[in-house]
N, C-alpha and C positions, 0 to 999 in steps of 0.2 A: 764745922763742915770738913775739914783738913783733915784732924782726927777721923772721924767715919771713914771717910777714903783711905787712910794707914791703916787703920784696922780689919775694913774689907779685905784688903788690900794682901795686909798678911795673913787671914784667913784664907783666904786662897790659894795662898802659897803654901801654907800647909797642909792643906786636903793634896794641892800636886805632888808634894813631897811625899806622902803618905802610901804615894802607888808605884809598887817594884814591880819588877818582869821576874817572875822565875822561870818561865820556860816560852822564848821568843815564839815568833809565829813558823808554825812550822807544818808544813803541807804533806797529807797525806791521802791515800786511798781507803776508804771503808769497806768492806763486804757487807750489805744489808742483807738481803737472803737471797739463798741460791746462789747466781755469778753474778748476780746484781751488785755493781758497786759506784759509790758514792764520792768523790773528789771534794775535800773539805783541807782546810789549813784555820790550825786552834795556835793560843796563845795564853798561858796562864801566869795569870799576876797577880798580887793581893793588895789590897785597898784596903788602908784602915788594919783593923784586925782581922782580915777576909781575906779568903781565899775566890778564885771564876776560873771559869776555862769558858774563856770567850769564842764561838767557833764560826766560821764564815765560808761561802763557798769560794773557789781559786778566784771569783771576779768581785770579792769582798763582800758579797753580799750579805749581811748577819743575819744568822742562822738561827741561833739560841747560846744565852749567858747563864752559864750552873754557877751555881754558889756552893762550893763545895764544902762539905761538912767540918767544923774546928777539929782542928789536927790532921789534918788529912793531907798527908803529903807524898806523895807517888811519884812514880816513875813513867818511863815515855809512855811505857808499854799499857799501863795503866789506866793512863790520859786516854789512850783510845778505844780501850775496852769502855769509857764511860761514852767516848761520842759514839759507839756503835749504840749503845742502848736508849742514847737520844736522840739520835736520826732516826732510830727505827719508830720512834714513838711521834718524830715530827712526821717521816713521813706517813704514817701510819692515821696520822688526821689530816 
């Protein structure tokens, strides 16, 4: 039984290990359309061999988790041209 619990144990610790921050959380304004805009703060890390840009509104609420496609490695600016085009599509349903 000892065994099982070590081995959970460090299964565990290695899926935690497995997940880095590449870009902290970090708050910004959207323009959805028009002067409409949207207050959201993302944070992109990769888990495993994966990339997400987790995004949340300013009072953490989660928003939506993209999986972002292998290789794909971008800059700020880029990060939020993709949560323009997934706000517009959350709000949008």
């Amino acid at each position: 039984m000892a065994i099982a619990t070590i081995l959970a144990d460090i299964n565990q610790s290695e899926t935690i290990m497995t997940r880095a921050t590449i870009q902290n959380w970090t708050d910004t304004e959207v323009v959805l359309s028009g002067q409409k805009q949207c207050g959201v703060k993302y944070q992109v890390y990769r888990e495993g061999d994966k990339n997400f840009l987790d995004m949340r509104s300013p009072n953490d609420r989660p928003i939506h988790t993209l999986e972002l496609p292998d290789g794909m490695k971008l800059d700020k600016s880029s990060y939020e041209v993709l949560l323009r085009y997934v706000l517009l599509d959350v709000v949008a349903a």
